[in-house]
VOMAR-297505 format. One record per residue (C-alpha): residue number from 1; residue in one letter; x, y, z. Coordinates in Angstrom, 3 decimals, always signed. Example, Ala and Ser with C-alpha at 12.3 -4.5 7.8 and 13.67 -1.06 7.14 Angstrom:
+-----+------+----------+----------+----------+
!  nr ! rest !        x !        y !        z !
+-----+------+----------+----------+----------+
!   1 !    a !  +12.300 !   -4.500 !   +7.800 !
!   2 !    s !  +13.670 !   -1.060 !   +7.140 !
+-----+------+----------+----------+----------+
end
This chain:
+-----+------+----------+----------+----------+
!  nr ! rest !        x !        y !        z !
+-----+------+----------+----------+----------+
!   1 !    x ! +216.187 ! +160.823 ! +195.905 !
!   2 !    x ! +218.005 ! +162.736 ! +198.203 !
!   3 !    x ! +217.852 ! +164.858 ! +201.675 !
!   4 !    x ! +218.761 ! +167.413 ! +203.252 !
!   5 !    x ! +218.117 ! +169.328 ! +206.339 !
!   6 !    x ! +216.293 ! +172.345 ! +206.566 !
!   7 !    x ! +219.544 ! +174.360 ! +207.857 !
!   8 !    x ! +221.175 ! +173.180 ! +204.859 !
!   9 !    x ! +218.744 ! +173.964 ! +202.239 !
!  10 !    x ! +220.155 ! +177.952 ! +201.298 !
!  11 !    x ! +223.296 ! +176.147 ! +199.988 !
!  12 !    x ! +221.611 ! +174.249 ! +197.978 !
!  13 !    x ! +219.345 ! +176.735 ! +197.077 !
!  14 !    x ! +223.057 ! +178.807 ! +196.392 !
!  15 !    x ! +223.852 ! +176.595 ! +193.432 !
!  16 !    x ! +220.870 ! +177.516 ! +190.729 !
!  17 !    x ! +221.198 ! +180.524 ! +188.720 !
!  18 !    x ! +219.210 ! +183.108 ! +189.340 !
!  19 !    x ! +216.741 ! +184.986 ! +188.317 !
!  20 !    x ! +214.538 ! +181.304 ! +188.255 !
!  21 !    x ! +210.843 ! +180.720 ! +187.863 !
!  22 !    x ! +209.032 ! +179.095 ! +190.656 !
!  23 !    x ! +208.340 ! +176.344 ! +188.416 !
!  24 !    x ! +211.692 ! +175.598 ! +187.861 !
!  25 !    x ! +212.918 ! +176.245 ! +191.345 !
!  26 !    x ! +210.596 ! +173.452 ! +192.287 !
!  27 !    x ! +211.682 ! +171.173 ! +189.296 !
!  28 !    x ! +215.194 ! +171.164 ! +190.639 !
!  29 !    x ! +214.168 ! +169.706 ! +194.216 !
!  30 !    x ! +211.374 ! +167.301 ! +193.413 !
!  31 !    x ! +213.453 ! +164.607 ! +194.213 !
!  32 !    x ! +214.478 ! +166.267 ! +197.623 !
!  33 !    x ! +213.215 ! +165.496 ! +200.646 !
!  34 !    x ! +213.753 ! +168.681 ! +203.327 !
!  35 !    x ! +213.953 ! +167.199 ! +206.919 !
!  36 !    x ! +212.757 ! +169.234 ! +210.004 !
!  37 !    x ! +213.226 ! +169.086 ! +213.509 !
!  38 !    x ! +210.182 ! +166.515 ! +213.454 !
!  39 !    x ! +209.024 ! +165.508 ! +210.582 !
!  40 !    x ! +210.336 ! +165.328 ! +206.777 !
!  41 !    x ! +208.766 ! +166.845 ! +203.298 !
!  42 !    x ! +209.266 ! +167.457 ! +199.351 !
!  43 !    x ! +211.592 ! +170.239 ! +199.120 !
!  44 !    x ! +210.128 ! +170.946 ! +195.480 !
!  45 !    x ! +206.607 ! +170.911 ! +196.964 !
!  46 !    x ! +207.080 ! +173.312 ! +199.105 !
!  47 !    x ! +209.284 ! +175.586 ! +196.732 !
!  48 !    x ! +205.879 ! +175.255 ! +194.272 !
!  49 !    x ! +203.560 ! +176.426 ! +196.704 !
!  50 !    x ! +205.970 ! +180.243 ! +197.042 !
!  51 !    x ! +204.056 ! +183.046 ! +196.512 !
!  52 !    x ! +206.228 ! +184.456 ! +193.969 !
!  53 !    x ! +206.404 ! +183.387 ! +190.123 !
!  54 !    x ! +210.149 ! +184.387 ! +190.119 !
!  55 !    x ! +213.164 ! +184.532 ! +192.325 !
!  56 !    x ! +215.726 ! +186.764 ! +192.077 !
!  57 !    x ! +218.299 ! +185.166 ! +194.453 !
!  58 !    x ! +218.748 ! +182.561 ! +196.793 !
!  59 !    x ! +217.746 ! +184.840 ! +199.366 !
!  60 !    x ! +214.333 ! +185.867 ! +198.283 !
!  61 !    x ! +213.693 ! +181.743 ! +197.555 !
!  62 !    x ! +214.949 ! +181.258 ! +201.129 !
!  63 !    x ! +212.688 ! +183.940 ! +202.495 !
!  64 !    x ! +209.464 ! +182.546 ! +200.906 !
!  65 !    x ! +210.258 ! +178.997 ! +201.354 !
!  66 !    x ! +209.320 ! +179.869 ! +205.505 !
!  67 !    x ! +206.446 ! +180.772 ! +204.359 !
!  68 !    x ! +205.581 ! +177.679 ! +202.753 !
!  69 !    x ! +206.724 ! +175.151 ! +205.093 !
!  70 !    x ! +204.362 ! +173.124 ! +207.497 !
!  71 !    x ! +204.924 ! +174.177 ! +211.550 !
!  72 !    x ! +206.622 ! +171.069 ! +212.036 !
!  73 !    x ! +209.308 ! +172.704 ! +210.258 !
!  74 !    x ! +210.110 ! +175.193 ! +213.074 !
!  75 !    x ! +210.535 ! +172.529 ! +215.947 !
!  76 !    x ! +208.795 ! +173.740 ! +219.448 !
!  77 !    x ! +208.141 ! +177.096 ! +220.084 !
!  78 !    x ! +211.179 ! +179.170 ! +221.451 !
!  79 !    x ! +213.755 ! +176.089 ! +220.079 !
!  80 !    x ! +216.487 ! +176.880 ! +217.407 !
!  81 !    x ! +217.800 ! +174.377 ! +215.308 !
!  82 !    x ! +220.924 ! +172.962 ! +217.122 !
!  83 !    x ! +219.913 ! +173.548 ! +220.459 !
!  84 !    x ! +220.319 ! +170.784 ! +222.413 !
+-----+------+----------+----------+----------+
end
């Protein structure tokens, strides 16, 4: 099992080759665990639940991983990761 934190997860997401199915997208990080500003998850959970059968690119994965994560994910309202 490893982590990772969020900002960190497009470089890992850098290193598959692309174009890769959902499926196996999520296969690669179901032994990740993705931590937020408060508050942790499965990386290959959340890469399952995409909207998309098929990525194209890191990019796109990156994209509709935000759309999959939890609100915890995103800190407070109006906070960037690395603000202190």
């Amino acid at each position: 099992m490893s982590e990772v934190k969020l900002s960190r997860v497009e470089s890992l997401f850098e290193e598959l080759e692309y174009p890769i199915s959902r499926a196996e997208a999520a296969g690669e990080f179901g032994d990740t665990t993705v931590l937020f500003a408060d508050g942790e998850g499965n990386l290959g959970r959340y890469v399952s639940e995409c909207p998309s059968e098929q990525f194209g690119s890191a990019d796109d994965l990156y994209e509709e991983l935000q759309l999959a994560l939890p609100i915890e994910a995103v800190g407070e309202p109006g906070q960037s990761e690395g603000d202190a």
